[in-house]
C-alpha positions as CSV (number, residue, x, y, z in Angstrom):
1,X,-37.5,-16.5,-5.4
2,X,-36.0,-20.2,-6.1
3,X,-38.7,-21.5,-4.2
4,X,-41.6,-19.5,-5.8
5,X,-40.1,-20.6,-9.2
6,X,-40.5,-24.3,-8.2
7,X,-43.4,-24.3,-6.6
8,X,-45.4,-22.8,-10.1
9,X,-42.9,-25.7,-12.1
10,X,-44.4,-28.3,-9.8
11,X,-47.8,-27.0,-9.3
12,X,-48.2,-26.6,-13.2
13,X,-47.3,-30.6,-13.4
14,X,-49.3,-31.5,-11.1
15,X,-52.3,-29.9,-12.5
16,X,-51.0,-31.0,-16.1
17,X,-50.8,-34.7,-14.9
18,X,-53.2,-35.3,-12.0
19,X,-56.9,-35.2,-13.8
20,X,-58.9,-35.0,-10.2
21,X,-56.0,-32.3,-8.8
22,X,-56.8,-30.3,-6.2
23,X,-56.6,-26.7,-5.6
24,X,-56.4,-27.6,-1.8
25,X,-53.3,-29.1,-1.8
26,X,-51.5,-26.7,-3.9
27,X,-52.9,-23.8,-1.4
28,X,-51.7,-26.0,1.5
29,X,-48.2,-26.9,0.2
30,X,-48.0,-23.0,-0.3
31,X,-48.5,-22.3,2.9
32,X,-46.4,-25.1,4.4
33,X,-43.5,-24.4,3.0
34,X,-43.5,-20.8,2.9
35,X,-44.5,-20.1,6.4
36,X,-41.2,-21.5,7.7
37,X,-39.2,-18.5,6.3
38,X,-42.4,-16.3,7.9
39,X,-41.2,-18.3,11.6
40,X,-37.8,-18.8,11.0
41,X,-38.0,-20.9,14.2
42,X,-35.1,-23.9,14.1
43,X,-37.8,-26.3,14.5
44,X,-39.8,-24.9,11.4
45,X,-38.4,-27.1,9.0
46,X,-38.9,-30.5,10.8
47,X,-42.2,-29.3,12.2
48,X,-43.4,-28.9,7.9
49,X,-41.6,-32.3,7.2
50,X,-43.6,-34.0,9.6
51,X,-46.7,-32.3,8.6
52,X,-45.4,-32.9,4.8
53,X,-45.2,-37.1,5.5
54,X,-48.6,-37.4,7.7
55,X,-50.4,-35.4,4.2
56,X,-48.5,-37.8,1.9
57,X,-49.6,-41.0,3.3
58,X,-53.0,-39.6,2.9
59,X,-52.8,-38.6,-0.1
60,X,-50.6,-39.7,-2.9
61,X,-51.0,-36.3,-4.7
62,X,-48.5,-34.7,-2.5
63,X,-45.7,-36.2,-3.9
64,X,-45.8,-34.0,-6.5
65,X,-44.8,-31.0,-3.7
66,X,-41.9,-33.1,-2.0
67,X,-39.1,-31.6,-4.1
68,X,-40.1,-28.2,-2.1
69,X,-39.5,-29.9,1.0
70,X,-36.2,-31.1,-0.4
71,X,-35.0,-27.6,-1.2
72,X,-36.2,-26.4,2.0
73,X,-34.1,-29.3,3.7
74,X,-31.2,-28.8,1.4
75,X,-30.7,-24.5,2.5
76,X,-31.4,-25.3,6.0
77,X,-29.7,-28.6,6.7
78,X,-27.5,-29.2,3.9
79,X,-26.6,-32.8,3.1
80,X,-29.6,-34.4,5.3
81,X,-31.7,-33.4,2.3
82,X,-30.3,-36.5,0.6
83,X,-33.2,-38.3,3.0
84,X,-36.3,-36.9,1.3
85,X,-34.7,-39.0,-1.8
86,X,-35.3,-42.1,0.3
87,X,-39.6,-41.0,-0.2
88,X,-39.4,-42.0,-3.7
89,X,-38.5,-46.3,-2.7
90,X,-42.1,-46.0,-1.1
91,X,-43.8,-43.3,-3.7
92,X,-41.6,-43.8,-7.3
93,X,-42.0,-40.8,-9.4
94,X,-39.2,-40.4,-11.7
95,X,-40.1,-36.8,-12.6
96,X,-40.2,-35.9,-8.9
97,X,-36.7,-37.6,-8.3
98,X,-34.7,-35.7,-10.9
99,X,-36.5,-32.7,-9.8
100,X,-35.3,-33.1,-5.8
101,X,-31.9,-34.3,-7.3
102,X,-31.1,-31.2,-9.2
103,X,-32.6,-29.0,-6.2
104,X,-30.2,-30.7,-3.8
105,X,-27.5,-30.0,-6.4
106,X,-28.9,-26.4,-7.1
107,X,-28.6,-26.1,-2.5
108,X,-24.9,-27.3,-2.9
109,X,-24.1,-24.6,-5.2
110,X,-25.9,-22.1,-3.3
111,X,-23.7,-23.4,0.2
112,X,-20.4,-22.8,-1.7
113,X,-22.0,-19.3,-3.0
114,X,-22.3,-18.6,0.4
115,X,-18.9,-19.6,1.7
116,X,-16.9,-18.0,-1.1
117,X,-19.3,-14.6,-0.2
118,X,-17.7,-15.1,4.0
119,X,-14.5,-15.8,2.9
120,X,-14.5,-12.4,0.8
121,X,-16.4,-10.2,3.1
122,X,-13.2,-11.5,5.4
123,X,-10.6,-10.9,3.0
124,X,-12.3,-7.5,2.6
125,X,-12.5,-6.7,6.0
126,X,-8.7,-7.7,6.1
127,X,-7.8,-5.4,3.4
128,X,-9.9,-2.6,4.6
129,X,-7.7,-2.9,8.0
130,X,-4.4,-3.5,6.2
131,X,-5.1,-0.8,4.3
132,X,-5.9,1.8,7.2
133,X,-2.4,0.3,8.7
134,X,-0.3,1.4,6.2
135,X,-2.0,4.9,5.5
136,X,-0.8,5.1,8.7
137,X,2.7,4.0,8.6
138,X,3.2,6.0,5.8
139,X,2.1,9.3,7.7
140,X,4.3,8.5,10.1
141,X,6.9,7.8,7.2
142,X,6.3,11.5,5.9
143,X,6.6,12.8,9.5
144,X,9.7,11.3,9.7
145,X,10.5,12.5,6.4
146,X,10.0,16.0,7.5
147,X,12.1,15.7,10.9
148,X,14.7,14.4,8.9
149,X,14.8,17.1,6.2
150,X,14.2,19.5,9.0
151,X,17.0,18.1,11.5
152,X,19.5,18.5,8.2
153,X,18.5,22.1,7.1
154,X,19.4,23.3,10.9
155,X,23.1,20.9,10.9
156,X,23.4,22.7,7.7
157,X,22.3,26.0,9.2
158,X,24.7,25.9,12.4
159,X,27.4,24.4,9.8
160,X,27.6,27.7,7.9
161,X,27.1,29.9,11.3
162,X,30.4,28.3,12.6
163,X,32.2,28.9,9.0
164,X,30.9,32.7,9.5
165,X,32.0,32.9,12.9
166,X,35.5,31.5,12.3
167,X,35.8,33.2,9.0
168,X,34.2,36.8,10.4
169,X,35.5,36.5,13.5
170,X,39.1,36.3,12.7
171,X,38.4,39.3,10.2
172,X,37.0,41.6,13.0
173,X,39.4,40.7,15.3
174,X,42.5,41.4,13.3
175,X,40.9,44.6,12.3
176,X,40.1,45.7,16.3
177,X,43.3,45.1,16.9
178,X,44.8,47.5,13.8
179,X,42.9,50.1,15.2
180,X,43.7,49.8,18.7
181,X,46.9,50.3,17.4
182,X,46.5,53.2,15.3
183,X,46.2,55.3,18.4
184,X,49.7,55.0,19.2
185,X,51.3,55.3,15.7
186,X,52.2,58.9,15.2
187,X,53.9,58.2,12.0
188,X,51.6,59.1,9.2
189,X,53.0,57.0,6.5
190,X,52.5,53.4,9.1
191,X,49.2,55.0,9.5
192,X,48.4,55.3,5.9
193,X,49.6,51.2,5.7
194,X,47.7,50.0,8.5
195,X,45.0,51.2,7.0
196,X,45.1,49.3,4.1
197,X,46.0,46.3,5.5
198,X,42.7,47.0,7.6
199,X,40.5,48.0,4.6
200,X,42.1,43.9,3.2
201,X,40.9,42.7,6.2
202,X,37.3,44.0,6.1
203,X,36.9,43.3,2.4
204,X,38.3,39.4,3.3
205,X,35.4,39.2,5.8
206,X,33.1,40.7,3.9
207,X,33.8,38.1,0.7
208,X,33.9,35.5,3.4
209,X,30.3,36.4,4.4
210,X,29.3,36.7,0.9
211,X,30.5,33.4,0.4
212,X,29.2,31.9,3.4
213,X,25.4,33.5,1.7
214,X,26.2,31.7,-0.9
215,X,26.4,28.4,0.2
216,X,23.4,29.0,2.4
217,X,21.1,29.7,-0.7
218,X,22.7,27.3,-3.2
219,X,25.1,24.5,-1.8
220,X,24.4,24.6,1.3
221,X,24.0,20.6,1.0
222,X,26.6,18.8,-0.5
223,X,24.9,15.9,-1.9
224,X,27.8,14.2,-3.4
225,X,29.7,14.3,0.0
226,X,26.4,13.1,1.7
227,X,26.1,9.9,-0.5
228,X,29.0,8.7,0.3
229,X,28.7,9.5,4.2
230,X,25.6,6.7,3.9
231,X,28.0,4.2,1.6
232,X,30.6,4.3,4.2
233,X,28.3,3.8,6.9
234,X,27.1,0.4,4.5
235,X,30.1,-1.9,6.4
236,X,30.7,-4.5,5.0
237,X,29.4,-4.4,1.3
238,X,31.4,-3.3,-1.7
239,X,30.5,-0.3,-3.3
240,X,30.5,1.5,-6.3
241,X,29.5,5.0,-6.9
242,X,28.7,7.5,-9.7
243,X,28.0,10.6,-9.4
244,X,27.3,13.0,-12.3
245,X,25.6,16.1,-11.8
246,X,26.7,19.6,-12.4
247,X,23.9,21.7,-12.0
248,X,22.6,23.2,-9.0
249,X,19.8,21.3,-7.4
250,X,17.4,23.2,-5.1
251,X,16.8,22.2,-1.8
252,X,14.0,20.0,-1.9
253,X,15.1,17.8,-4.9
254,X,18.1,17.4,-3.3
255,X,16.7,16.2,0.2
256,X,14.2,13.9,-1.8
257,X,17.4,12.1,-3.5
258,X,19.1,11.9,0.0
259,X,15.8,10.1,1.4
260,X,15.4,7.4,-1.6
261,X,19.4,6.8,-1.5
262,X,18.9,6.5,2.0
263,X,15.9,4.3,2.3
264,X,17.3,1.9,-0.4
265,X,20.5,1.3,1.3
266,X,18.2,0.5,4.4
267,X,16.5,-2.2,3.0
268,X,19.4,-3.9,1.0
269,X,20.8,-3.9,5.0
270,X,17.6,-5.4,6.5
271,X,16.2,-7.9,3.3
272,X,18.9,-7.9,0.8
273,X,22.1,-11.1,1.0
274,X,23.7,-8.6,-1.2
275,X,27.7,-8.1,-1.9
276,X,27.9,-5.4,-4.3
277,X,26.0,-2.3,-4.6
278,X,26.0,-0.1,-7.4
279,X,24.8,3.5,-7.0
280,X,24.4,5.8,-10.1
281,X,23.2,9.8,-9.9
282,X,23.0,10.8,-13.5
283,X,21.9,14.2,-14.4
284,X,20.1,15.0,-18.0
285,X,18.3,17.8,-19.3
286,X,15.4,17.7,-17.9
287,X,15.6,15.0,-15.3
288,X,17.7,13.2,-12.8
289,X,18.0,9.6,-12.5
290,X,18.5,7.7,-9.6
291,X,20.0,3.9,-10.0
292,X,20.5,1.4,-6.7
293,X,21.5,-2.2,-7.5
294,X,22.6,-5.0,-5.5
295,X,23.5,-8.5,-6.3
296,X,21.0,-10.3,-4.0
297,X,19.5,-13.7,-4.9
298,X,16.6,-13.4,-2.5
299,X,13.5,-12.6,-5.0
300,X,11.0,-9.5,-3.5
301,X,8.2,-10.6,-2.1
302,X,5.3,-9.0,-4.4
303,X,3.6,-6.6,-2.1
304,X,5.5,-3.5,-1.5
305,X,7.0,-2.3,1.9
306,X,6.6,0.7,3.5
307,X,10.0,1.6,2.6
308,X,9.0,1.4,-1.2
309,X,5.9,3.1,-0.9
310,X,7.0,5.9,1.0
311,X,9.9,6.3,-2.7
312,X,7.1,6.0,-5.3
313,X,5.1,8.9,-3.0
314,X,8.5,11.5,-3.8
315,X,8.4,10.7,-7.3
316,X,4.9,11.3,-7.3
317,X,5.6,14.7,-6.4
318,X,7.8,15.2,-9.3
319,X,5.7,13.3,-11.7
320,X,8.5,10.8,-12.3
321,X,9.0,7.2,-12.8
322,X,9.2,4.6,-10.3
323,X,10.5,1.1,-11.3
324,X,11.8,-1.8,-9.3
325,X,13.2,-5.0,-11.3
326,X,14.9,-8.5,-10.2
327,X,17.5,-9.1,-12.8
328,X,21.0,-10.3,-11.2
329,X,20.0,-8.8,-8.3
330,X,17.3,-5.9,-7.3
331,X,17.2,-2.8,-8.7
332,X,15.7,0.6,-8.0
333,X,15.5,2.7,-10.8
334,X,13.9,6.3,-10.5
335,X,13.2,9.1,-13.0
336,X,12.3,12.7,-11.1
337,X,11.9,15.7,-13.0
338,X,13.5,19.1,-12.4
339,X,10.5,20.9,-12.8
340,X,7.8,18.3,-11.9
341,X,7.5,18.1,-16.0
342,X,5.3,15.2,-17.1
343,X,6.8,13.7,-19.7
């Protein structure tokens, strides 16, 4: 399309100038020129310069055409097309020089147009892969996710079946034992009191079992006690703790806290300098906040790890609030909602 434009510009002059012009030359300078995209041989272009000079030494008229072989030059070769200026020692025609000037300007731009359009097709093709890398580190990171939530519901599981057993099993035991006994008691009144020492000993089991259901179905995670299992497992940094919830936090939620706590104190290990770490669980209404600071100087770098992306996915699920901040140190600051509310 550039090189129609200017062959009409300089066609148009030529006829406008040249009294005796020819419509020969401007049919053959047509051709010339546009048959080397037609061949695109690598010879094509010094081939129609050579063909251009032996026509321009027989006639002067083609001069008028040489700024086409100077943008032909300039989006083939480049910089050689600074040569063709050299034609106008022998031919001078000022008109024709700015024209090839500007074209080998106008083939500069279009060379830098070109490498800015490689170098983002590259940085595309490098985000594309980047991006299908951490898609799937972060499936991996929900897998994970799920062992771990799974692996804690069964250590919770078999935690409650051993508090059954021990509390149960001493009950039954006891109570066997009363009535093996009562075979040999002939006296009614001992009956009468082991039998209600055996009726306490059922109705402790059975409140023991109760209480046992209990904690399967509501605390069967004790998410204070757990925190602090991870801060004491921190070493060497201080650590301060605050822990203010009353309520009683399903299953899920309280997993989901576990993981962020947990995945925050894992990268304040691997990328923090940090001393002091601060930890705050606050419970409101509506919402729980979750609050991990540490006193670090190193700055985070801009793009997120997995370890972040993997936090901002749970609060998705609650549609809560995900905010990381450098002030004195790094923070993590997180909003979830109870009910997955959005506020």
């Amino acid at each position: 399309m550039e090189k129609m434009v200017l062959y009409f510009i300089l066609t148009a002059y030529y006829f406008a100038t040249i009294d005796g012009s020819s419509l020969v030359i401007a049919l053959v300078a047509f051709i010339l020129f546009f048959i080397v995209d037609i061949i695109e041989h690598r010879f094509s272009v010094p081939a129609a310069g050579i063909v251009y000079l032996l026509f321009i030494f027989i006639s002067l008229d083609w001069i008028f055409y040489m700024p086409l072989l100077t943008l032909v030059i300039a989006y083939r070769y480049g910089v050689y097309s600074l040569l063709t200026l050299a034609a106008y020692i022998i031919f001078p025609e000022l008109v024709m020089l700015m024209i090839s000037t500007f074209v080998i300007y106008m083939g500069y731009l279009r060379m830098r147009l070109l490498t800015y359009e490689q170098e983002n097709r590259k940085i595309r093709d490098q985000l594309t892969s980047d991006n299908l890398l951490l898609r799937r580190q972060h499936n991996e990171l929900l897998k994970n996710h799920e062992k771990d939530v799974h692996m804690a519901e069964l250590n919770e599981r078999n935690r409650i079946a051993r508090d059954m057993h021990d509390a149960l099993g001493h009950s039954l035991s006891t109570s066997i034992l009363l009535i093996e006994s009562l075979q040999y008691i002939k006296d009614e009144e001992k009956i009468k009191q082991s039998l209600g020492l055996l009726q306490e000993r059922l109705k402790d089991g059975m409140d023991d079992i109760r209480t046992s259901i209990h904690q399967l179905y509501e605390t069967s995670i004790d998410l204070e006690a757990r925190i602090a299992e991870y801060i004491s497992g921190m070493g060497r940094y201080q650590t301060r703790f605050r822990f203010d919830v009353t309520s009683a936090l399903d299953h899920e939620l309280k997993m989901d806290i576990l993981g962020i706590v947990k995945e925050s104190l894992n990268n304040i290990r691997k990328h923090s300098d940090a001393e002091m770490i601060r930890i705050a669980i606050r419970e409101q209404t509506d919402f729980i906040t979750i609050s991990v600071k540490d006193d670090g100087s190193k700055r985070p770098i801009a793009k997120k790890g997995m370890g972040l992306l993997a936090m901002q996915e749970v609060v998705g699920k609650y549609n809560g609030l995900f905010n990381t901040f450098h002030d004195d140190g790094f923070t993590v600051h997180i909003t979830l909602y109870k009910e997955g509310e959005d506020r």
